[in-house]
LUMVEXLUM-532992 format. One line per 4 residues: their letters; for each residue x, y, z of C-alpha. Coordinates in nm, 4 decimals. Layout:
% residues N
A) X/Y/Z  ...
END
This chain:
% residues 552
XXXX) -14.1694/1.6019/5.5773  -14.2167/1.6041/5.9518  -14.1578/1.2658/6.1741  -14.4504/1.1070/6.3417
XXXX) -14.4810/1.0092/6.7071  -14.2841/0.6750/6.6487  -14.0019/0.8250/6.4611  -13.9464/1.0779/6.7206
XXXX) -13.9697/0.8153/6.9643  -13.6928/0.6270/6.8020  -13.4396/0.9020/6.7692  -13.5124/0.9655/7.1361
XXXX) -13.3970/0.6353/7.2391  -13.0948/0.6983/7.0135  -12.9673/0.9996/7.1715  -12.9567/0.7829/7.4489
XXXX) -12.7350/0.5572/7.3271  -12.9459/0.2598/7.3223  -12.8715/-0.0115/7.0773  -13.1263/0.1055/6.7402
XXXX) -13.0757/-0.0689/6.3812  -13.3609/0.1289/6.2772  -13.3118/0.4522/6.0543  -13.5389/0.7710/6.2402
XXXX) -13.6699/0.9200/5.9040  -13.9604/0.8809/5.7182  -13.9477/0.5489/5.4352  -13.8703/0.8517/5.1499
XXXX) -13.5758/0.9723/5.4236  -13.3959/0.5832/5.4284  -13.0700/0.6092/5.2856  -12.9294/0.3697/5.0434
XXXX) -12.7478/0.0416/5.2070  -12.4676/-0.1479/5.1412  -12.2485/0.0861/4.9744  -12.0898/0.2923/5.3114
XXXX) -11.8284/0.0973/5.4652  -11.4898/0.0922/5.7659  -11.1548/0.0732/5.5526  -10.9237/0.1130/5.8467
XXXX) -10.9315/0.1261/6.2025  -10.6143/0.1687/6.4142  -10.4947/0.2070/6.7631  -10.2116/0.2758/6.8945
XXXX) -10.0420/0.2239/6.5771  -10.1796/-0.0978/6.4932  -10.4387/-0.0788/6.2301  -10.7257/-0.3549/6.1432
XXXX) -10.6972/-0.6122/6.3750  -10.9845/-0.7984/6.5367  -10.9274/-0.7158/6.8725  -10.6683/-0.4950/7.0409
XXXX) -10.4924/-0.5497/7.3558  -10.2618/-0.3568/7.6314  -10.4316/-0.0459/7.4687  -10.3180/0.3248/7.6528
XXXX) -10.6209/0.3948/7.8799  -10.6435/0.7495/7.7311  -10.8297/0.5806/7.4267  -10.7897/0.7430/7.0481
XXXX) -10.9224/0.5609/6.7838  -10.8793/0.6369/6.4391  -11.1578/0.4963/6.1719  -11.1444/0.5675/5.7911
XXXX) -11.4692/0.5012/5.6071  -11.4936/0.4537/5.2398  -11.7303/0.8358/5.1929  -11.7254/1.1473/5.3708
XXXX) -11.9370/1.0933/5.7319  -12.2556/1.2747/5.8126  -12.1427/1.4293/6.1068  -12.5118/1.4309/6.2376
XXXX) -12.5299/1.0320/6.3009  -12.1680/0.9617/6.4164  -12.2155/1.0979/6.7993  -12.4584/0.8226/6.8797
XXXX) -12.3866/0.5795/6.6145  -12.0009/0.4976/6.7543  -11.9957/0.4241/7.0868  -11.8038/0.2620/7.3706
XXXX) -11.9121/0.0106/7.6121  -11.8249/-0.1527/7.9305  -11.8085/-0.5207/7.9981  -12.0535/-0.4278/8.2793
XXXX) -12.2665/-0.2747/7.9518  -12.1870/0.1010/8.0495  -12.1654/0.3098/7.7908  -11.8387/0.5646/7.8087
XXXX) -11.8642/0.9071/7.7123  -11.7082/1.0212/7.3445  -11.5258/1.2839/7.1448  -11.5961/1.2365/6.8023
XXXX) -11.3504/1.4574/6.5594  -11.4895/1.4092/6.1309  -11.2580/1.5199/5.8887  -11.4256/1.4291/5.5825
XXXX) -11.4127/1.0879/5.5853  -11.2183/1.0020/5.9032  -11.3251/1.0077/6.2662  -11.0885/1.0324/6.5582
XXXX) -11.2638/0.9214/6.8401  -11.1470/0.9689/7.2249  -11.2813/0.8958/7.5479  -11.3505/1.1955/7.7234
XXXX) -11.1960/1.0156/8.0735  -10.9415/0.7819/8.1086  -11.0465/0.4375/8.0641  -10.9696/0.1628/8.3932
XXXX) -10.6691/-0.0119/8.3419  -10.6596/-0.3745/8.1846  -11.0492/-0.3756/8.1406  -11.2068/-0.5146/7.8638
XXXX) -11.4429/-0.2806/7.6546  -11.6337/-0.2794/7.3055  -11.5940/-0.0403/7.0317  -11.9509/-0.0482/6.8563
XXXX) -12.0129/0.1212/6.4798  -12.3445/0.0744/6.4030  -12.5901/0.0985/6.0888  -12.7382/0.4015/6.1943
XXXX) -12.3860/0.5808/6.0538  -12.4370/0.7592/5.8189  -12.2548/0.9231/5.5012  -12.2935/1.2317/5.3575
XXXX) -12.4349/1.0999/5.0260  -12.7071/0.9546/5.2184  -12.5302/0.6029/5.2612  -12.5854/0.4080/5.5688
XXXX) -12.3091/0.2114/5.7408  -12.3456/-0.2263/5.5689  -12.3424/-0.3928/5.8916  -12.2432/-0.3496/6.2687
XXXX) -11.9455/-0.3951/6.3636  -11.7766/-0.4738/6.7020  -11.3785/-0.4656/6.8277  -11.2925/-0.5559/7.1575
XXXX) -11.0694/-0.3165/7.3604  -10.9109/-0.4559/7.6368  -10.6701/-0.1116/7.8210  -10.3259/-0.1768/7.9567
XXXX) -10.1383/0.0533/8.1947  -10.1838/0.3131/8.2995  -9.8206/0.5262/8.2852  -9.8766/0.7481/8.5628
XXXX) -9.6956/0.7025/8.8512  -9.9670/0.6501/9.1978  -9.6797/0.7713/9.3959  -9.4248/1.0176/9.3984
XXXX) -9.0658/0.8823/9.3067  -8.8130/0.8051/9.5812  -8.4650/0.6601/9.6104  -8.3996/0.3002/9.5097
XXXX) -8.2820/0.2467/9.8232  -8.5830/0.4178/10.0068  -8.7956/0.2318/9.8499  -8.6709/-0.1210/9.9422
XXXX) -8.6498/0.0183/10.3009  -9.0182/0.1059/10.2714  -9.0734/-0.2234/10.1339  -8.9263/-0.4227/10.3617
XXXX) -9.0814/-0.2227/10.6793  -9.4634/-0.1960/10.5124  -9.3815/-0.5652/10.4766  -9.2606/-0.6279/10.8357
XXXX) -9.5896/-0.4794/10.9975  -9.7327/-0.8147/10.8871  -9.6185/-1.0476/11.1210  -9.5573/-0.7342/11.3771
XXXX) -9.8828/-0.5921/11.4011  -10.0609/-0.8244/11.3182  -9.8690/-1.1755/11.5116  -10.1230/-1.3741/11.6926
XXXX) -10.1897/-1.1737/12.0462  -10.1159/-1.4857/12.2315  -9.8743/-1.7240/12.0317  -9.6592/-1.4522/11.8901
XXXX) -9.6940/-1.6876/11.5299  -9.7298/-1.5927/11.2417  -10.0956/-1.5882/11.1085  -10.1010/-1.8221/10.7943
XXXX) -10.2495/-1.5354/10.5905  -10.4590/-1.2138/10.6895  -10.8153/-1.3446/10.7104  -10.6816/-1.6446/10.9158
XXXX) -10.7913/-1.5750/11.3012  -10.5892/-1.8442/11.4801  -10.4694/-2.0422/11.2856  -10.0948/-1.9470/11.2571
XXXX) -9.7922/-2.1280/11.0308  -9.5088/-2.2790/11.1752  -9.2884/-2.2407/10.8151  -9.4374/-1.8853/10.8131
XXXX) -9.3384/-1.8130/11.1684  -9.0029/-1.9301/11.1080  -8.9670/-1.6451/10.8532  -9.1192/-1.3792/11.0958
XXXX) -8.8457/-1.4037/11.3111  -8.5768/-1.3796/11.0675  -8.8240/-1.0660/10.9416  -8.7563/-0.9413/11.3028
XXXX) -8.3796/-0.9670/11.3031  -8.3975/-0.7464/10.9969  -8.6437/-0.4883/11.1185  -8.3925/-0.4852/11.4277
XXXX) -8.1021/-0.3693/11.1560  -8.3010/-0.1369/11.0200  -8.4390/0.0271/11.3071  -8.7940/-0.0734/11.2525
XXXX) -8.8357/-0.2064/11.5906  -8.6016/-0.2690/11.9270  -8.3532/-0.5329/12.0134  -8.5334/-0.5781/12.2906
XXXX) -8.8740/-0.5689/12.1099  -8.7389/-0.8476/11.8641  -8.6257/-1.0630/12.2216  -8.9500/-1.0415/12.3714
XXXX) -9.1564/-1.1586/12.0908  -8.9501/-1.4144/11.9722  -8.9418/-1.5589/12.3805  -9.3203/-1.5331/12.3526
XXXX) -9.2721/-1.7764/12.0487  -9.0389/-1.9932/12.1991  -9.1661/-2.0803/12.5067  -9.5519/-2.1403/12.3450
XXXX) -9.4095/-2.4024/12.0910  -9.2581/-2.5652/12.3838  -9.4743/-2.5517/12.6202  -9.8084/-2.5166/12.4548
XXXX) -9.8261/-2.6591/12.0849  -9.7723/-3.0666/12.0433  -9.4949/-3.1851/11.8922  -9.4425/-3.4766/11.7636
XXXX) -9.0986/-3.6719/11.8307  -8.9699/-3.3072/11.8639  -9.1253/-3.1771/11.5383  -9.4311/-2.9601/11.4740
XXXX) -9.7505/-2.9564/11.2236  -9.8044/-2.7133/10.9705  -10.1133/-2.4969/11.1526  -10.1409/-2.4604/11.5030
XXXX) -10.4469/-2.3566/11.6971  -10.2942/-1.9740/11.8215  -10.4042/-1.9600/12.1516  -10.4329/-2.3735/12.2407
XXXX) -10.1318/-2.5099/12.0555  -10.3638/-2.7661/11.9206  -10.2463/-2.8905/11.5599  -10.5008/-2.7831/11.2699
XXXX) -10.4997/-3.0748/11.0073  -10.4104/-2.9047/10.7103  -10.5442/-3.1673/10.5081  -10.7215/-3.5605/10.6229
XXXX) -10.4268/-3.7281/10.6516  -10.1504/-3.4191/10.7670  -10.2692/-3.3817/11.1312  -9.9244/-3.4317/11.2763
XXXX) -9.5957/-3.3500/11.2066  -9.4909/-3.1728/10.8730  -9.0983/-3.1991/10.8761  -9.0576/-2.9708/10.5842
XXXX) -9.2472/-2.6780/10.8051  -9.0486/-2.7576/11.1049  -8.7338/-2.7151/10.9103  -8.8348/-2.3790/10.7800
XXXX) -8.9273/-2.3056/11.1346  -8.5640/-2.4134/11.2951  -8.3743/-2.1974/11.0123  -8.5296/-1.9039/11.1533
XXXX) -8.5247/-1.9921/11.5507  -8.1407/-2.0840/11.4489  -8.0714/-1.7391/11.2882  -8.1848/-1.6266/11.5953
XXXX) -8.0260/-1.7708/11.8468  -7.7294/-1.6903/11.6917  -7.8260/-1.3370/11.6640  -7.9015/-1.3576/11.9846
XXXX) -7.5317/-1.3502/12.1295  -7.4976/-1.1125/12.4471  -7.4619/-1.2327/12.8347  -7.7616/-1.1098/12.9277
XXXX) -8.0497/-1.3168/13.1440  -8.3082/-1.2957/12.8464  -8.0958/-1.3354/12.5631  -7.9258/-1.6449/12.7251
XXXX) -8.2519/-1.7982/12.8124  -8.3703/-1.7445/12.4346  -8.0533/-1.9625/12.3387  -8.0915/-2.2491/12.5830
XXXX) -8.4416/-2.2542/12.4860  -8.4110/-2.2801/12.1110  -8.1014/-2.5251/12.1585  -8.3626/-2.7566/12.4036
XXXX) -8.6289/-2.7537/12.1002  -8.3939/-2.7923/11.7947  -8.2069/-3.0653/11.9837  -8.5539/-3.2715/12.0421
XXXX) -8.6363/-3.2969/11.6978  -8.5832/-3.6831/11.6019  -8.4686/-3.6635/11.2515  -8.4010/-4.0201/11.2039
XXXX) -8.7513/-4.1398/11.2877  -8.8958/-3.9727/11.0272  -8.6594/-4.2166/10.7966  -8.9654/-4.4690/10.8881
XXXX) -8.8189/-4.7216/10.9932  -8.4037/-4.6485/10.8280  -8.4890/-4.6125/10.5428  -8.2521/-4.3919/10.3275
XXXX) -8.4964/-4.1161/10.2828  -8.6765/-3.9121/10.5005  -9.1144/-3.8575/10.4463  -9.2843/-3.5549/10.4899
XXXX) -9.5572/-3.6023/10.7226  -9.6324/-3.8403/11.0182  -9.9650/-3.8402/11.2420  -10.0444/-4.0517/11.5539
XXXX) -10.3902/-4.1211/11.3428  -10.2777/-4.1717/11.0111  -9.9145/-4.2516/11.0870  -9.7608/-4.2631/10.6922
XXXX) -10.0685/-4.2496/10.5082  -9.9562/-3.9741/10.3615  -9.6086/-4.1644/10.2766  -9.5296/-3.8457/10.1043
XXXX) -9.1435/-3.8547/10.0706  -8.8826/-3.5490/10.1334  -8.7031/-3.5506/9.7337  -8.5534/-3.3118/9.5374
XXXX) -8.5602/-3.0695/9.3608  -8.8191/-2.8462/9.5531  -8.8053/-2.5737/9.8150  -8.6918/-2.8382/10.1046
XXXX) -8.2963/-2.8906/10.0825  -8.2885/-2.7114/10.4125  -8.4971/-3.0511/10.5985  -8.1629/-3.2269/10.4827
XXXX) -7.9026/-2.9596/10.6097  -8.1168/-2.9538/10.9197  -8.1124/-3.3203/10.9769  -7.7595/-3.3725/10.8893
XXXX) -7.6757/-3.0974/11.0974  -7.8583/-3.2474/11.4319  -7.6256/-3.3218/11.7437  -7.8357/-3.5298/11.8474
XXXX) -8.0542/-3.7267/11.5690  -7.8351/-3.6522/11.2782  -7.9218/-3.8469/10.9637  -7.6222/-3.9793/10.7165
XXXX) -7.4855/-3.8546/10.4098  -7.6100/-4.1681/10.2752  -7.9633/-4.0752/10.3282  -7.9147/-3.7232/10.1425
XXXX) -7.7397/-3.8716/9.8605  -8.0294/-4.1628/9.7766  -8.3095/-3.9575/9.9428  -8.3119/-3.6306/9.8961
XXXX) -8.0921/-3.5899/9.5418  -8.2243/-3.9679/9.4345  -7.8689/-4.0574/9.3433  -7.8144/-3.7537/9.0740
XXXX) -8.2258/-3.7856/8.9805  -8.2908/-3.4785/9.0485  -8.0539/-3.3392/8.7861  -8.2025/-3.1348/8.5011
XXXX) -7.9345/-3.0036/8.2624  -8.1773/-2.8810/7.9811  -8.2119/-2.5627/7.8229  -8.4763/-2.2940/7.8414
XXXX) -8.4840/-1.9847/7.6676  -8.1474/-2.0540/7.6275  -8.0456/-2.0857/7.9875  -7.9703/-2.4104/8.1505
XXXX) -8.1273/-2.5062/8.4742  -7.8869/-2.7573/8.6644  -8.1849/-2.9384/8.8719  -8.5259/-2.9332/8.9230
XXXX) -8.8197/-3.0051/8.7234  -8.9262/-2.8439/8.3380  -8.8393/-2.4722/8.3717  -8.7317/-2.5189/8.7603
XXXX) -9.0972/-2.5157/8.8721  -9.2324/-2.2133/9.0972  -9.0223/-1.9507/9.2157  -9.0183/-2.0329/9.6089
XXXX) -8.8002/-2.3281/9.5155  -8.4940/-2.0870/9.5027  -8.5819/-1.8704/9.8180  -8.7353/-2.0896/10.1133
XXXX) -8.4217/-2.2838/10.1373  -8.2366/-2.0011/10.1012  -8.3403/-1.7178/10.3556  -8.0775/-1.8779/10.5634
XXXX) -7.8422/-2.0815/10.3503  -7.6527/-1.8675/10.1437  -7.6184/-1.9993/9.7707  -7.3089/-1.7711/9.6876
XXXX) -7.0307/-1.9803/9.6375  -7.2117/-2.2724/9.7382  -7.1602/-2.6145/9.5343  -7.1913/-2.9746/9.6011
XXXX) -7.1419/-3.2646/9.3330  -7.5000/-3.2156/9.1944  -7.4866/-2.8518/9.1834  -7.3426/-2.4880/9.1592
XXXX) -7.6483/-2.3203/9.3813  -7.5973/-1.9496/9.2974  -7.6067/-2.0771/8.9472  -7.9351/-2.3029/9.0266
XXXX) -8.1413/-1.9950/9.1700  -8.0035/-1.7582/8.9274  -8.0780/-1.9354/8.6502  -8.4306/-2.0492/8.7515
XXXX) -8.5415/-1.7026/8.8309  -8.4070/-1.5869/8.4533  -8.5615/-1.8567/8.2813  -8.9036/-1.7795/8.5134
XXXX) -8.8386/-1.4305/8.3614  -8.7938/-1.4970/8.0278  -9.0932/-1.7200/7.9898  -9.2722/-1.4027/8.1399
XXXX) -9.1361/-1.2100/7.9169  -9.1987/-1.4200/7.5904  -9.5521/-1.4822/7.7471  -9.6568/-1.7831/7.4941
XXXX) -10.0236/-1.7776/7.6416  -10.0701/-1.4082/7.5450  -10.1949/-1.3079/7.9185  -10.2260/-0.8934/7.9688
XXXX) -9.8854/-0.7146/8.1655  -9.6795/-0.9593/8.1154  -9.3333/-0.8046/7.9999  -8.9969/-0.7304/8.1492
XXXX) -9.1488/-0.5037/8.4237  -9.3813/-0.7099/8.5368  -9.3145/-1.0905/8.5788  -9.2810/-1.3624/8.8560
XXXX) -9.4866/-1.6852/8.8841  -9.4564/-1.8990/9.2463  -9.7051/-2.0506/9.4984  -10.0024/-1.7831/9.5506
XXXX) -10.3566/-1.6824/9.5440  -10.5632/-1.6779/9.2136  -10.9063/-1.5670/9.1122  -10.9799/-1.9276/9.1040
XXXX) -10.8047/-2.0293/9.4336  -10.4395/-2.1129/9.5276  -10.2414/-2.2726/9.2475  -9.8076/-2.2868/9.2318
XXXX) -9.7647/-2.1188/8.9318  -9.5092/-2.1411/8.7296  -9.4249/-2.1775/8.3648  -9.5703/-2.5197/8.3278
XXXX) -9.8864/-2.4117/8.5363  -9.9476/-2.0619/8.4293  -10.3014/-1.9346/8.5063  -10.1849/-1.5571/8.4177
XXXX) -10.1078/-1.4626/8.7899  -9.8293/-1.2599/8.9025  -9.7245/-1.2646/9.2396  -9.4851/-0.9758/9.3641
XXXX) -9.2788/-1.2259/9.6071  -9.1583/-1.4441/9.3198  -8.9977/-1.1134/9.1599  -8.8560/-0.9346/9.4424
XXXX) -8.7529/-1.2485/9.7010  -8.5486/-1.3088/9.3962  -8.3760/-0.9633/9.3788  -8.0066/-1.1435/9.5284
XXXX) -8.0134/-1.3785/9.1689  -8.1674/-1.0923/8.9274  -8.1115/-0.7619/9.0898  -8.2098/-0.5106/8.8137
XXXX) -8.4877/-0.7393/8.6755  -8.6250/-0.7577/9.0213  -8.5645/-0.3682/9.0309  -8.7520/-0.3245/8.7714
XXXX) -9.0965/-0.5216/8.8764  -9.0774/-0.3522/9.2069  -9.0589/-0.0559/9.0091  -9.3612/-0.1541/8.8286
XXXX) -9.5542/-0.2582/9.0996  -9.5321/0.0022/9.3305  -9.5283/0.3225/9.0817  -9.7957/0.1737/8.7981
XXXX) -10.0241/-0.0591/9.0269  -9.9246/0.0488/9.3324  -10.3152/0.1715/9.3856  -10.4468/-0.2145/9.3190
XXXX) -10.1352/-0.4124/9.5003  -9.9714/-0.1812/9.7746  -10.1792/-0.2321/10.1315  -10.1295/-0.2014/10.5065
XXXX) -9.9188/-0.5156/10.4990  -9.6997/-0.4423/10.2183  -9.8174/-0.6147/9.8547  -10.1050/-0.8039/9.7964
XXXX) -10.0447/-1.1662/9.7572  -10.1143/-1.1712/9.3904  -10.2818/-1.0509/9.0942  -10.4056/-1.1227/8.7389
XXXX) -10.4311/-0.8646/8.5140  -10.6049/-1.0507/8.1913  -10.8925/-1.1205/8.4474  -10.8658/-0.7459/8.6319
XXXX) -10.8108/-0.9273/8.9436  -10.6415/-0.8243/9.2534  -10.5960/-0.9692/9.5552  -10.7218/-0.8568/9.8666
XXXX) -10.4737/-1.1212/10.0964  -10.1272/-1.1529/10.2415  -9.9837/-1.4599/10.3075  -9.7043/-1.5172/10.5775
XXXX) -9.4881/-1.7688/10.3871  -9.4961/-1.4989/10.0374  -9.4665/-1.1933/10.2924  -9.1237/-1.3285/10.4957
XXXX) -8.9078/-1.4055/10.1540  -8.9681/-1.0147/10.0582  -8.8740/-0.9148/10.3405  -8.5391/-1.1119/10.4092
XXXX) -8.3995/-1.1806/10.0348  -8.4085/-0.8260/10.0217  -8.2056/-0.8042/10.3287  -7.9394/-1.0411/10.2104
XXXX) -7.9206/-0.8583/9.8853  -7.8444/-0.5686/10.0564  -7.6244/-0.6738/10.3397  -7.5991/-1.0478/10.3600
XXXX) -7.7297/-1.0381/10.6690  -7.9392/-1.3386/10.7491  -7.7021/-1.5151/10.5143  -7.4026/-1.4411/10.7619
XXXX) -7.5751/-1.5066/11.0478  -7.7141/-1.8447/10.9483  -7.3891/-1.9586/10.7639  -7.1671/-1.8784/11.1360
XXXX) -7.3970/-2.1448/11.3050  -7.1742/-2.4233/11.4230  -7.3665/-2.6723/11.3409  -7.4728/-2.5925/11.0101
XXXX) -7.1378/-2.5725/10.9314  -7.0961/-2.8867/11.0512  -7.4032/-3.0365/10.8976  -7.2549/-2.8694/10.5178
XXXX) -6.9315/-3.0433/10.5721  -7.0584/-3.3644/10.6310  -7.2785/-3.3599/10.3064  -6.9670/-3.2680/10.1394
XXXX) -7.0764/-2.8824/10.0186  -6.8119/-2.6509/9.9722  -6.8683/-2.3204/10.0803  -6.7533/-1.9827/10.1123
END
């Protein structure tokens, strides 16, 4: 019997792939319903669950129906579809009553798609399919590598100088700063600056740029902060207007100093200087010029008014209103080195013992994943609390009566694995290639991830500014990053800030103060450098004694 005009119509729009619950023969043609159903459908191994996830890319599907499949309905009667509702071209292999199905291209890495049977399947005794049925597919990695294998050690070299170009090519023009992230004009960091120039006096090592490059820049840094950006009693805000000095108010209330960013500043103009060591006219002003700054900082005023702590943030506006203070554990032992360390507005041992470690309060001494974290909070909080302290201050060997430090770091960054790797919230990539949860960007704005904030973002800093405490897990997420998603996260500057694969997010940003730790942990894992340079400084040394650390 031939079709009319509407029947033809309707298998029309079927070969098209378009949705159609409608059989295309005549009534007499209909088959019988309800008897022609799915018994099995697996992928990649795992067979009849509701949805499948971290699926291979190169999609195969296998589906087992209870009869023998008409081979004539099962082209446009299983189909694939996009979340953006594109449908993805098929191979459809019958075997009686078994289909393999493949997609004819390789499907976009951790992207969600749906796997559609509908009732227009038919069997070969004239059955139709009982009801449609849907499966979610969301893809996982893809294995190949985006670029060709090198040399563990020629690939942290390219890391580190890809890395470097940030705050090199791309310093302010007239400040020499550090831009507070790459879509941030002038406004530049003074914590992220302070990390730029350490970056520098590894690019010097490593041939990246001149000694004499290194001077000039730093110089240019130098002499704006002290002549051009405010200070207040001797210490700087967080932003600074790049070309004016002017302080940006980070927030209402913190348009004035930030103590905490000056510190991180002063550990790298420190390093420096003491880099910095021949007779010559321009490296001798570069000392006496960093010794004039770091020796203006008033330490003990920011005790407001003696007391035995010191606060965060003071403003000639809001003065204490933000009467945030300085305690531990967080990223910010360095403020209390650095102020104990001052010749000239040093702060007691006193105020470090009841300020900054709260008189043993900032003790942990629980376990996770089986590793116990000595301080800090639940799980030892975001990553950056191990490195921003310790660009400079080398944890090896480093103990005072609250803590063993190397132990601290280490065991924060394992437990910050583990929890990756156990990945209790189910969130795509997570595994023991790819982990690391710190201070970044996010698809729904900057967050400090960690364990007890975990939003499903990775960001590649947390992993690889850790590679001194967790060298081959580190190895590994480099490894990871660069050779599987090294065509969503590697860029101009080095990594992007951050990325979430459960949302297929990637971020387009770099961000000075998650740029510098790459660079310069990776340094001191290599050579020690920064460490040794930081850890000669007289009066750190000084400053460590007094607080009563024992050192190597």
């Amino acid at each position: 019997m031939g079709k009319t005009g509407f029947q033809q119509w309707c298998c029309f729009l079927l070969s098209l792939g378009v949705v159609f619950f409608t059989s295309c023969g005549s009534k007499e043609d209909n088959p019988v319903s309800g008897t022609f159903q799915l018994e099995q459908i697996e992928i990649d191994g795992e067979a009849n669950a509701s949805s499948y996830k971290d699926v291979d890319p190169d999609l195969q599907v296998t589906l087992t129906f209870s009869e023998s499949i008409d081979a004539n309905t099962a082209q446009n009667n299983i189909a694939l579809r996009s979340s953006a509702g594109e449908f993805i071209e098929l191979t459809h292999e019958i075997r009686n009553n078994t289909v393999s199905v493949a997609s004819v291209t390789t499907l976009n890495s951790y992207t969600s798609y749906q796997l559609i049977i509908r009732v227009g399947l038919g069997s070969t005794t004239g059955a139709h399919f009982s009801a449609e049925k849907i499966y979610t597919i969301t893809t996982g990695i893809d294995p190949v590598d985006k670029f060709p294998r090198i040399s563990d050690e020629e690939l942290l070299t390219l890391v580190q100088k890809q890395t470097f170009s940030y705050f090199w090519d791309f310093g302010h023009p007239v400040s020499g700063m550090a831009r507070e992230r790459s879509t941030s004009g002038n406004t530049v960091t003074t914590g992220g600056t302070g990390f730029g120039v350490m970056a520098m006096i590894v690019a010097v090592e490593r041939g990246f740029i001149t000694r004499e490059e290194a001077l000039n820049r730093i110089q240019t840094i130098v002499s704006f902060l002290e002549t051009q950006a405010t200070r207040y009693h001797g210490a700087f805000s967080h932003w600074i207007h790049g070309e004016t000095g002017a302080t940006l108010p980070f927030s209402t209330y913190d348009d004035g100093a930030d103590m905490v960013e000056t510190s991180l500043l002063f550990q790298g103009l420190l390093t420096a200087r003491q880099y910095f060591d021949s007779n010559t006219v321009g490296e001798t002003k570069l000392r006496e010029d960093i010794t004039r700054l770091w020796e203006e900082i008033d330490w003990t005023w920011f005790q407001k008014e003696d007391e035995k702590v010191l606060y965060w943030h003071w403003s000639p506006q809001h003065e204490w209103h933000q009467n945030l203070k300085i305690q531990g554990w967080n990223e910010s032992l360095i403020t209390y080195l650095l102020a104990a360390a001052s010749p000239t507005y040093p702060i007691s041992k006193e105020v470090y013992d009841e300020g900054w470690a709260r008189n043993g309060g900032m003790r942990n001494g629980a376990s996770y994943h089986g590793i116990t974290l000595p301080l800090g909070p639940n799980y030892g909080g975001p990553m950056f609390f191990a490195h921003y302290s310790f660009l400079g201050l080398n944890p090896n060997g480093l103990k005072d009566q609250y803590a063993d430090y190397m132990e601290q770091n280490r065991n924060h960054a394992m437990i910050n694995y583990s929890y990756c790797v156990d990945n209790p919230n189910g969130y795509s990539g997570y595994s023991e290639h790819c982990w690391g949860l710190t201070a970044s960007d996010g698809k729904q704005g900057y967050s400090a991830h960690s364990p007890t904030n975990d939003r499903g973002v990775i960001a590649p800093t947390a992993a690889l500014a850790s590679m001194p405490y967790t060298p081959e897990e580190s190895m590994r997420a480099l490894h990871f990053f660069y050779y599987k998603l090294g065509d969503k996260l590697w860029a101009e500057h080095g990594f992007v800030d951050a990325f979430n694969l459960s949302e297929n997010w990637f971020d387009d940003q770099h961000i000075a103060i998650d740029q510098g730790p790459i660079i310069i942990m990776i340094e001191n894992h290599r050579t020690g450098l920064i460490w040794d340079l930081f850890m000669d400084i007289p009066e750190i040394q000084a400053g460590l004694t007094k607080l009563e650390f024992t050192y190597n």
